[in-house]
N, C-alpha and C positions, 0 to 999 in steps of 0.2 A: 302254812297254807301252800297247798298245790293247786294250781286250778289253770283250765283254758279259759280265756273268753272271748266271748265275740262282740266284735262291729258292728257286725248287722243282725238286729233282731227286729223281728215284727212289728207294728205299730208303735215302733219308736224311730226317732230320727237320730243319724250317724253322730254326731255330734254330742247330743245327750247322753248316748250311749258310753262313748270315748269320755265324759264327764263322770258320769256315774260309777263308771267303771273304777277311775281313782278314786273316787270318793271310797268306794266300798274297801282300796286298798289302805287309805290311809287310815279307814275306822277300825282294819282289823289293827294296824298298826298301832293303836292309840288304843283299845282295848288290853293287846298286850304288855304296853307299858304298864298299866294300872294294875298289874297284877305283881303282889308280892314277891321282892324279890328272894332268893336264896341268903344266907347268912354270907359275909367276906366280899358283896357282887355290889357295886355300884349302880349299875344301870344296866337294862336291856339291850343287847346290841341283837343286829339283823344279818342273814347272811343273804343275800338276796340273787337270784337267778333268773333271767329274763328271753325271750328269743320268741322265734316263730311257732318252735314246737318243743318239746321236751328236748328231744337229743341235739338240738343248735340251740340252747339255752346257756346263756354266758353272762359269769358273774358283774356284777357291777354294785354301785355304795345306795344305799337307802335314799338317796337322797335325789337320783340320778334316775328312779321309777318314772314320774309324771313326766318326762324331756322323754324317754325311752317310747312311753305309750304314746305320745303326741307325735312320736318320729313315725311309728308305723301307722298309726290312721293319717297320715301323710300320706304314707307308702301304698293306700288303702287295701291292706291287708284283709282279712277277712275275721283272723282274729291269733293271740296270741299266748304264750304260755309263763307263768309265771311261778317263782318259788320262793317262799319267805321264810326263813326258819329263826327262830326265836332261841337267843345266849343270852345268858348272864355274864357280864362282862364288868372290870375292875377296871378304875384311871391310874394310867402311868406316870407316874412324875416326872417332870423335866430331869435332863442330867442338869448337874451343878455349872457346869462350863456352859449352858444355853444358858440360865439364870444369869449369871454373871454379865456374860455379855450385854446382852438386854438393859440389865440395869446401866452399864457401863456409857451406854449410846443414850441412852436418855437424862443423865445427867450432863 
């Protein structure tokens, strides 16, 4: 997903908007989850791109979207740009020396 959006739109209130807004972000996010993965891929991972407009758009973690758009309808912005791209992504296993450890301090 590439998309601008806006703050402020017509008969609706700033706030709603700023609401809505993530909402729409996190349904597309949750729509792509549910979609089969590739063979060898654990789970979907996100690459995500955020800013005031395309070319000041800087990375940041999926998780870190809803604090980002709450920053700029702070900043009251007028509206801002976003970019999501969708991996299939595998889990890394601990090295054995972090295992270890770990168990080592809880017994």
């Amino acid at each position: 997903m590439k998309k601008t959006f806006n703050f402020n739109v017509p008969n609706k209130k700033r706030d709603r908007q700023v609401e809505f807004t993530i909402h729409q972000i996190r349904k597309y996010m949750a729509r792509e989850r549910r979609k089969t993965l590739p063979e060898k891929a654990d789970f979907w991972g996100f690459d995500c791109k955020i800013g005031e407009n395309e070319k000041g758009a800087s990375a940041i973690h999926e998780k870190e979207i809803s604090k980002k758009i709450l920053e700029f309808a702070a900043q009251e912005l007028e509206s801002f740009y976003i970019e999501v791209t969708v991996k299939p992504e595998t889990r890394q296993k601990k090295p054995k020396s972090i295992e270890q450890n770990i168990s080592d301090e809880s017994e």
